[in-house]
Structures are given as structure tokens and as C-alpha cells.
C-alpha positions as CSV (number, residue, x, y, z in Angstrom):
1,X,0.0,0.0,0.0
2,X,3.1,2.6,1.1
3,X,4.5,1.6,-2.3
4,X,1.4,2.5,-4.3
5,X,1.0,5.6,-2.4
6,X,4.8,6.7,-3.2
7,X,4.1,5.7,-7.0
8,X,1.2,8.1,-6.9
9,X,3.1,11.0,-5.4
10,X,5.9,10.3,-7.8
11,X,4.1,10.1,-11.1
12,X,2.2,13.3,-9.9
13,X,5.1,15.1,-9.3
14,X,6.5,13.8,-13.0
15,X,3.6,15.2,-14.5
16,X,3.0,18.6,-13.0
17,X,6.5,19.3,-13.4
18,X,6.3,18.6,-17.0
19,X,3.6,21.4,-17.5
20,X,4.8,24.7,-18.8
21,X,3.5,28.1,-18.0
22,X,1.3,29.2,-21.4
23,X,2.9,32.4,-22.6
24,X,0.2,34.0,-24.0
25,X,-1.6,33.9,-20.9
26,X,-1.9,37.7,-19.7
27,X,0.3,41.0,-20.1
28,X,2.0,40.4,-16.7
29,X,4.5,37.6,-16.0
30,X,6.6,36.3,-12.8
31,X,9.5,35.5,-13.5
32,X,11.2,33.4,-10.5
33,X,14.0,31.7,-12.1
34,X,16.0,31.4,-15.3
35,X,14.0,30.1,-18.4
36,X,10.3,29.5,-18.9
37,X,10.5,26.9,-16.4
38,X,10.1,29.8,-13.6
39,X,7.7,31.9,-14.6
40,X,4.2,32.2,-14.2
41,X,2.2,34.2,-16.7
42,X,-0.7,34.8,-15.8
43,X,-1.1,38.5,-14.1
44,X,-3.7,41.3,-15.3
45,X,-1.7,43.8,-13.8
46,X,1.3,44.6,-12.5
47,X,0.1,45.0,-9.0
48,X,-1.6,41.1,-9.1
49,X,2.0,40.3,-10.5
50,X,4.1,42.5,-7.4
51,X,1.9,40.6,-5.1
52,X,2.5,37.1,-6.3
53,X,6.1,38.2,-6.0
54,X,5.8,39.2,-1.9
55,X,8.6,37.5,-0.2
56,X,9.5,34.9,-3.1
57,X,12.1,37.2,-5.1
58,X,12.1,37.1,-8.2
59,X,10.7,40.4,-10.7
60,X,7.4,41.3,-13.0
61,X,7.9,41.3,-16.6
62,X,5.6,42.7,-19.8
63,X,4.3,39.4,-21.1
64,X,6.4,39.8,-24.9
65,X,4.1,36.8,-26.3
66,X,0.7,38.2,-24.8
67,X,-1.6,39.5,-28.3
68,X,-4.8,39.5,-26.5
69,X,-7.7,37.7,-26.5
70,X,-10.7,37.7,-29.1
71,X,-12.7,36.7,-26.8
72,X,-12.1,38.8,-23.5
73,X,-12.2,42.0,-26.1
74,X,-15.5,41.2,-26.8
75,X,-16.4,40.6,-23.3
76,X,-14.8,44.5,-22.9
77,X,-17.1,45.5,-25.5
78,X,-20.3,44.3,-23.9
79,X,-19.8,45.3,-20.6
């Protein structure tokens, strides 16, 4: 049972670490580390961004693959 348990945790650690960050996510990115690998791109603003930031280092960068989004502009639009 300890051994499936382990297996579980393990392969679930394979696979979230395999994920990457998608780029075109939002204007605002963390960026923690070196690479893609540490960043997180997925801030509205730059103040979401700083906060995600509070006491992990790291520094807020314009998102240089962020085009917008069909979609949210027409949300804009409407509302």
C-alpha cells in the first residue's frame, strides 16, 4: 500500500513538473527563475504580479508573447 502511495506522489510530481506556463496567458508575467521553467504568466496587472512576488524574489515582466484575446475583447465590449 506505502508503495502504491509513493508511485502516486511520484508520477504526480512527473507530470506537474512537466507542464509549462502558457505564454500568451496575460500582459503580466513572474519571472522566479531562469528560463520559462520559472515563470508564471498569468497576471492582469502589474500589481496582481508584485503581489505574487511578496517575499518569493524574483521580478514582474511585460508578457512579450501576450496578443490578447478575441474573446475577453468582446467581453470588454459588452460590458
Amino acid at each position: 500500500m506505502r508503495t502504491l502511495k509513493l508511485a502516486s506522489i511520484v508520477m504526480a510530481v512527473v507530470w506537474l513538473s512537466a507542464m509549462h506556463a502558457r505564454a500568451e496567458g496575460a500582459p503580466w508575467c513572474v519571472r522566479y527563475g531562469t528560463g520559462l521553467e520559472g515563470a508564471n504568466c498569468g497576471f492582469y496587472s502589474f500589481e496582481q504580479c508584485m503581489a505574487a512576488l511578496s517575499g518569493n524574489g524574483g521580478h514582474c515582466a511585460r508578457n512579450l508573447f501576450y496578443t490578447g484575446n478575441a474573446k475577453n475583447s468582446r467581453q470588454r465590449q459588452r460590458d
